[in-house]
ROPANU-24637 format. One line per 5 residues: number of its first residue (from 1); for each residue x, y, z of N, C-alpha, C. Coordinates in steps of 0.2 Angstrom, whole numbers, plus 5000, padded with zeros to 4 digits. Layout:
<recs>
NUM> X Y Z X Y Z X Y Z | ... .
</recs>
This chain:
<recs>
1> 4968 5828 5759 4972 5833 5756 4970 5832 5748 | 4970 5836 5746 4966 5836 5739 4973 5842 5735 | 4975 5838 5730 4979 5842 5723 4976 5848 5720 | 4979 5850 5717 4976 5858 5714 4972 5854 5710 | 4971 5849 5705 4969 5846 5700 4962 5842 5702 .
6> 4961 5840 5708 4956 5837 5709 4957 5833 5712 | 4963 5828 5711 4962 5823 5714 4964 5821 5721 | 4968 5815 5722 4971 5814 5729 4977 5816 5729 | 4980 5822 5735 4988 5822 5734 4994 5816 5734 | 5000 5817 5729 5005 5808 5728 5005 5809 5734 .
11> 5006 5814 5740 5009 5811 5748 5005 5810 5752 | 4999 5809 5750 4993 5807 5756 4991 5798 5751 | 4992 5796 5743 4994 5789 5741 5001 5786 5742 | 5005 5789 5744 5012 5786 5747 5012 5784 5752 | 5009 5788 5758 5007 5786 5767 5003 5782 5767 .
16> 5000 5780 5763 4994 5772 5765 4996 5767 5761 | 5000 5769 5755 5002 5762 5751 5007 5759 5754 | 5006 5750 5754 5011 5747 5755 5014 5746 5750 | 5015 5748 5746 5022 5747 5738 5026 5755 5742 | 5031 5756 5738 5040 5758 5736 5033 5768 5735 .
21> 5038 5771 5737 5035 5779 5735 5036 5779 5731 | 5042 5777 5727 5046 5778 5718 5040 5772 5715 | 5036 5767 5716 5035 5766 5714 5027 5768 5712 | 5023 5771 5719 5019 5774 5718 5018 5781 5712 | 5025 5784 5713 5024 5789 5709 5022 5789 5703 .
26> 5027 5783 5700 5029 5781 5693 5022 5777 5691 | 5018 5774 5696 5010 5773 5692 5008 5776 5691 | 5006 5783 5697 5003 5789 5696 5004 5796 5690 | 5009 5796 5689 5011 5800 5683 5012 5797 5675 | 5011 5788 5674 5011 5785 5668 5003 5786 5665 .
31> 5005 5790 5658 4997 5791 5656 4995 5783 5650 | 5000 5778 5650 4997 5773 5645 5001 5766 5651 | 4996 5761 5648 4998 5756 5652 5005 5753 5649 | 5011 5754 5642 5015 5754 5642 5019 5756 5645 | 5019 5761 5648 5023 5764 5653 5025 5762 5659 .
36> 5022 5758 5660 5020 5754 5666 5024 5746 5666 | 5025 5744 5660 5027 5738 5659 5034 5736 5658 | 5038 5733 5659 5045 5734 5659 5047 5734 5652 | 5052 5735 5651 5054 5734 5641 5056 5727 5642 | 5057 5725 5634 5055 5717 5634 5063 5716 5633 .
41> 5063 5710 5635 5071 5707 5638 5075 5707 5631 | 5082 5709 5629 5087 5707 5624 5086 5700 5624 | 5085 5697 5618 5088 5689 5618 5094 5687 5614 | 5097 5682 5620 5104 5683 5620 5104 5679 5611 | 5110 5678 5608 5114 5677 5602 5114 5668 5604 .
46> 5111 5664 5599 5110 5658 5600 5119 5656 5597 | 5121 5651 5602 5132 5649 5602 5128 5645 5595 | 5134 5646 5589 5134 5644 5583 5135 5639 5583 | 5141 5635 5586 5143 5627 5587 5137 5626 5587 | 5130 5626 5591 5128 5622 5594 5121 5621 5590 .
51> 5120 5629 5585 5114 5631 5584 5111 5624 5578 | 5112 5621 5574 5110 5616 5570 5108 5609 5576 | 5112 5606 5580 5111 5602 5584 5103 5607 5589 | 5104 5611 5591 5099 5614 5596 5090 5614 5591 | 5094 5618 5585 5086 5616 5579 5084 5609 5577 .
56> 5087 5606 5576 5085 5598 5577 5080 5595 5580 | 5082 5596 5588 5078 5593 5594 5069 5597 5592 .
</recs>
């Protein structure tokens, strides 16, 4: 089954892939590899008490 676009239709790549269909879609519709990549993690607030003895080591 072929999309208006040309290529392969997302529900003929959902029915064969073994990854998640939300996850198949979300690769198929991401136009940059950042898209793709999860957001980079908060880091947490170094405990004050602690932070000179921690920067020492």
């Amino acid at each position: 089954m072929r999309s208006p676009r040309g290529g392969v239709a997302i529900q003929v790549i959902t029915g064969t892939s073994p990854t998640d269909r939300r996850t198949d879609r979300r690769n198929a519709h991401a136009v940059t590899v950042d898209e793709l990549l999860p957001p980079p993690r908060q880091s947490r607030q170094m405990p004050q008490p602690w932070a000179e003895y921690l920067d020492s080591r």
